[in-house]
N, CA, C and O of each residue as an XYZ file, in Angstrom:
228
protein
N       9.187     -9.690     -6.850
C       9.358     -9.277     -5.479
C       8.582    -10.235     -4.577
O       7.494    -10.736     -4.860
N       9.359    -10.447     -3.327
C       8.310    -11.541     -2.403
C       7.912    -10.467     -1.801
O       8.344     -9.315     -1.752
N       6.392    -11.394     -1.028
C       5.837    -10.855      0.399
C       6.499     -9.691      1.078
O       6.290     -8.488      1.236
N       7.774    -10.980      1.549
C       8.589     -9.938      2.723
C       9.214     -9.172      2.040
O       9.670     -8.365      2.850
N       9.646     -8.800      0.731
C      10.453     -7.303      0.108
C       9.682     -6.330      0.111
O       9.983     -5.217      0.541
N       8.128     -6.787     -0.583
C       6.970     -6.081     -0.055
C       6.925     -4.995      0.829
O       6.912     -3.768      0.730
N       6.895     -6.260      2.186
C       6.267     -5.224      3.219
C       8.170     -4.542      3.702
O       8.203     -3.475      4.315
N       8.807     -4.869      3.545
C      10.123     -4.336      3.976
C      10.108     -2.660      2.876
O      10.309     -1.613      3.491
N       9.927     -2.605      1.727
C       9.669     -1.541      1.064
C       8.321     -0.855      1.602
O       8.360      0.352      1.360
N       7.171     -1.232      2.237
C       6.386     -0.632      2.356
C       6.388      0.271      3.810
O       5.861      1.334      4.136
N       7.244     -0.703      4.494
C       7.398     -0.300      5.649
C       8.773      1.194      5.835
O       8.717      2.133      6.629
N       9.707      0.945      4.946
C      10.437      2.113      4.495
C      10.341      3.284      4.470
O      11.332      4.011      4.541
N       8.643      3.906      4.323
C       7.713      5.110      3.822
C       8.250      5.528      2.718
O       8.027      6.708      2.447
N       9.397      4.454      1.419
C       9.466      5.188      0.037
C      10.070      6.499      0.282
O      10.389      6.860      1.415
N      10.210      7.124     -0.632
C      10.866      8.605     -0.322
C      10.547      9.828      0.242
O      11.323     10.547      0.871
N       9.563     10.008      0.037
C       8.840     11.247      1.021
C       7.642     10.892      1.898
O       6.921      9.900      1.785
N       7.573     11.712      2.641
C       6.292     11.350      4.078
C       4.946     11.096      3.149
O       4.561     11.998      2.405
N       4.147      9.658      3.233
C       2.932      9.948      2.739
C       1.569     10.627      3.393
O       1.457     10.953      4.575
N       0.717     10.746      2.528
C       0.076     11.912      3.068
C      -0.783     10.596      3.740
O      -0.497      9.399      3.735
N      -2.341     11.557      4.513
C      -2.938     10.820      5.190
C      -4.062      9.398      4.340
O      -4.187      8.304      4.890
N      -4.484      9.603      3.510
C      -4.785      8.693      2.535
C      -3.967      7.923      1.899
O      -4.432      6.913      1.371
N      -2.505      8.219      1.790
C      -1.471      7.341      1.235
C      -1.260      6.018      2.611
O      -0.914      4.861      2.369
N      -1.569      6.565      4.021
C      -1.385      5.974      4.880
C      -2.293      5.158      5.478
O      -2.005      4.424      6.423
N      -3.860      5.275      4.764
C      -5.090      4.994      5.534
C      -5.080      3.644      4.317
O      -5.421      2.513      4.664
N      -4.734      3.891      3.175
C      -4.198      2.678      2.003
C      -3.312      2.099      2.415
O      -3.528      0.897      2.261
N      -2.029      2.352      3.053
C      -1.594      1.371      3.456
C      -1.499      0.631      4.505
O      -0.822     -0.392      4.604
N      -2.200      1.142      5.352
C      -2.622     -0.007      6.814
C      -3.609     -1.022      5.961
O      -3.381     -2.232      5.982
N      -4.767     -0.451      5.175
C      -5.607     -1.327      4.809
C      -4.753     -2.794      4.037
O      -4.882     -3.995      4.277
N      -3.902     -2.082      3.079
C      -3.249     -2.847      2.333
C      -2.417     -4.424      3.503
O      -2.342     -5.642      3.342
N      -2.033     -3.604      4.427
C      -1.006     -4.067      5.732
C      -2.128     -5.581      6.216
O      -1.828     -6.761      6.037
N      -3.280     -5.105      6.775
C      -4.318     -5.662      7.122
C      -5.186     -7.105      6.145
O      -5.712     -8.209      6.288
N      -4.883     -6.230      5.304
C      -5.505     -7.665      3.906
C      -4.284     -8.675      4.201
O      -4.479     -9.844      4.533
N      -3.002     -8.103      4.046
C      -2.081     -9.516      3.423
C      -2.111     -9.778      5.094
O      -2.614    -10.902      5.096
N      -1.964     -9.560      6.022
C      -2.184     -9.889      7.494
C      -2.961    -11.250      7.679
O      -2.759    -12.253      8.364
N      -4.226    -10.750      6.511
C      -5.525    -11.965      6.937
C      -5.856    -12.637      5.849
O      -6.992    -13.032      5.588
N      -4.556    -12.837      4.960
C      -4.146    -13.773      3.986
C      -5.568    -13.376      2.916
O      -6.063    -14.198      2.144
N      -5.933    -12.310      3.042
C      -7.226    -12.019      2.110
C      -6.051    -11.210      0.561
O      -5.335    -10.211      0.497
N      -6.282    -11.901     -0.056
C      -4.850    -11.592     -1.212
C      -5.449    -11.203     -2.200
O      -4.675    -10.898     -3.108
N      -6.996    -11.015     -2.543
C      -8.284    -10.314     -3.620
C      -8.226     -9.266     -3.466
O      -8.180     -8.477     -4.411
N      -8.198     -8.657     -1.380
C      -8.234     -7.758     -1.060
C      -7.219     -6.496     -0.988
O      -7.496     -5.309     -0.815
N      -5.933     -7.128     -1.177
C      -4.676     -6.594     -1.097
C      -4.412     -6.289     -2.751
O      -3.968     -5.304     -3.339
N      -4.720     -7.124     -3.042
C      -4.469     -6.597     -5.042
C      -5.113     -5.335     -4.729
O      -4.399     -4.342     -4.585
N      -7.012     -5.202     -4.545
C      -7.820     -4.127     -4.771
C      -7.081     -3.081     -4.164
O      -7.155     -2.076     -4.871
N      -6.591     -2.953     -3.434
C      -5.688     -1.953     -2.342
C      -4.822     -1.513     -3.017
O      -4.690     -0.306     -3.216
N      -3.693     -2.851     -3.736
C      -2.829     -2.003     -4.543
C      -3.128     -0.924     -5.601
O      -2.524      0.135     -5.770
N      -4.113     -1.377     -6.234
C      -5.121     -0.946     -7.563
C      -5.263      0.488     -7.100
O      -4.829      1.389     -7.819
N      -6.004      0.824     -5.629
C      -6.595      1.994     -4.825
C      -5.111      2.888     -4.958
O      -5.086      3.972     -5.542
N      -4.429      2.543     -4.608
C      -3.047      3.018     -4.254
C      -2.448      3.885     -5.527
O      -2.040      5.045     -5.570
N      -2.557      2.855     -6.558
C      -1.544      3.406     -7.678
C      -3.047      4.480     -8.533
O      -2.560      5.281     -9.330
N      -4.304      4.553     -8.476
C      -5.220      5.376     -8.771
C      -4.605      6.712     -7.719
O      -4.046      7.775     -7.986
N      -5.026      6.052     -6.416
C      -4.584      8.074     -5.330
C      -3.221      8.372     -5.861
O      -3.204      9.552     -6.209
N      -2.029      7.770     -6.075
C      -0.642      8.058     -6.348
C      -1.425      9.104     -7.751
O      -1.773     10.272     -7.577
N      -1.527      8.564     -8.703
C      -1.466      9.208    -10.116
C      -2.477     10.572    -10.196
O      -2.325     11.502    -10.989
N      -3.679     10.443     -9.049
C      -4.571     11.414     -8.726
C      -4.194     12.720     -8.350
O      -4.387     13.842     -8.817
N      -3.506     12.181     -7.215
C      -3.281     13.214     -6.064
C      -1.768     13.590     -5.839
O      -1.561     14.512     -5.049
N      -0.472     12.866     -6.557
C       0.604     12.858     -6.732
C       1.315     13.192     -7.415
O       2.463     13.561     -7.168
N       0.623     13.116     -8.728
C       1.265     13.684     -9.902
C       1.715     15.016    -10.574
O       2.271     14.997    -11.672
């Protein structure tokens, strides 16, 4: 997947409304690849798929 499929899927909201931490992860996430910080955007993803399996499952 590139960049832009990325943020075109991220920007989508996926299938159901995310909650407020699904959303506070993904501005952060939004913000890293923004400022080409790409260490920071992995860690984000990492954050992401931990709250998904936490709090989602």
């Amino acid at each position: 997947m590139t960049e832009g499929m990325v943020r075109q899927w991220a920007a989508s909201g996926a299938r159901r409304h995310p909650c407020a931490e699904c959303r506070d992860i993904k501005r952060t996430w939004v913000r890293a690849l923004d400022a080409g910080d790409r260490p920071q955007a992995e860690a984000v993803i990492v954050a992401m798929g931990r709250h998904q399996r936490v709090a989602h499952a």
